[in-house]
Each structure stands twice: as structure tokens, then as C-alpha cells.
C-alpha positions as CSV (number, residue, x, y, z in Angstrom):
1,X,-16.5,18.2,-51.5
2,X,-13.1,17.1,-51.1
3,X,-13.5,15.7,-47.2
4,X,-15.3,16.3,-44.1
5,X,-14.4,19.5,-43.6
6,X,-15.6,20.8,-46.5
7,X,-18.8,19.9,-45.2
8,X,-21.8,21.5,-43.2
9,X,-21.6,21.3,-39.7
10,X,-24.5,19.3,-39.5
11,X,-22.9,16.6,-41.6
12,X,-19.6,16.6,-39.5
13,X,-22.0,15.9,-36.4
14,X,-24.4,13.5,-38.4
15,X,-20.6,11.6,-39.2
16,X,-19.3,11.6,-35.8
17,X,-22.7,10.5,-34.3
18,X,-22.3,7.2,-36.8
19,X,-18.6,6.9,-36.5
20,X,-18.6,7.0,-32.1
21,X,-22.4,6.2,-30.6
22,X,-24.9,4.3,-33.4
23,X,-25.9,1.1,-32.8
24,X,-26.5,-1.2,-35.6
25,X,-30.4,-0.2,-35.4
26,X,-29.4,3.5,-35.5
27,X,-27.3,3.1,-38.7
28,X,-29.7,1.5,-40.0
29,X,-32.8,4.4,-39.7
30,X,-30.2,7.0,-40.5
31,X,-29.3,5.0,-44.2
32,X,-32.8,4.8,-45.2
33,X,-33.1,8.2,-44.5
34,X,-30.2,9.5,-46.6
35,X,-30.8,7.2,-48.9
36,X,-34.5,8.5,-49.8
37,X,-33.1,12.2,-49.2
38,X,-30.4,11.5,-51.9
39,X,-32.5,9.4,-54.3
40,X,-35.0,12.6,-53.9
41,X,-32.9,15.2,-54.1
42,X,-31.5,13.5,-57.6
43,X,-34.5,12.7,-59.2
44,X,-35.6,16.4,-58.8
45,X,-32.3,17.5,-60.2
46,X,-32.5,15.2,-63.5
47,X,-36.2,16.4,-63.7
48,X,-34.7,20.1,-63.8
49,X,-31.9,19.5,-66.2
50,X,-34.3,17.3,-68.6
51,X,-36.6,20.2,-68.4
52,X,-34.1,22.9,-68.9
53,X,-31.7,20.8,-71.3
């Protein structure tokens, strides 16, 4: 995806939300939970490729 609105609406909202309102405690919950989304969402992905490849 090239920019934002190439995106899902639900991440041009999740980016606005961060970008205008989130407090520092905010940012914070909404990183970790990306950040274990992501990590998941990869390892299942190199898991398929190894298994496939």
C-alpha cells in the first residue's frame, strides 16, 4: 500500500484517532496491540510459505 488511502477504512480511522485524540497511554495500548497482531500475522505467513516452499 502506497498511502493511507490505499487503506481499509478502519485503518484510516485507527490513523486519525492516533494522529488527533491519543494520549500517550492510548498510543501506547494501541502499539502493543499492532505490534502482537503484526508479529502474528507474520509468523503464520512464514509458517505457510516454509510449509508450502
Amino acid at each position: 500500500m502506497k498511502n493511507l488511502n490505499d487503506c481499509p477504512k478502519t485503518i484510516k480511522k485507527t490513523a486519525r484517532y492516533i494522529l488527533q485524540d491519543a494520549d500517550l497511554e492510548k498510543l501506547e495500548q494501541i502499539e502493543d496491540i499492532l505490534n502482537k497482531c503484526i508479529n502474528q500475522r507474520k509468523a503464520k505467513l512464514i509458517k505457510q510459505s516454509e510449509k508450502n516452499g
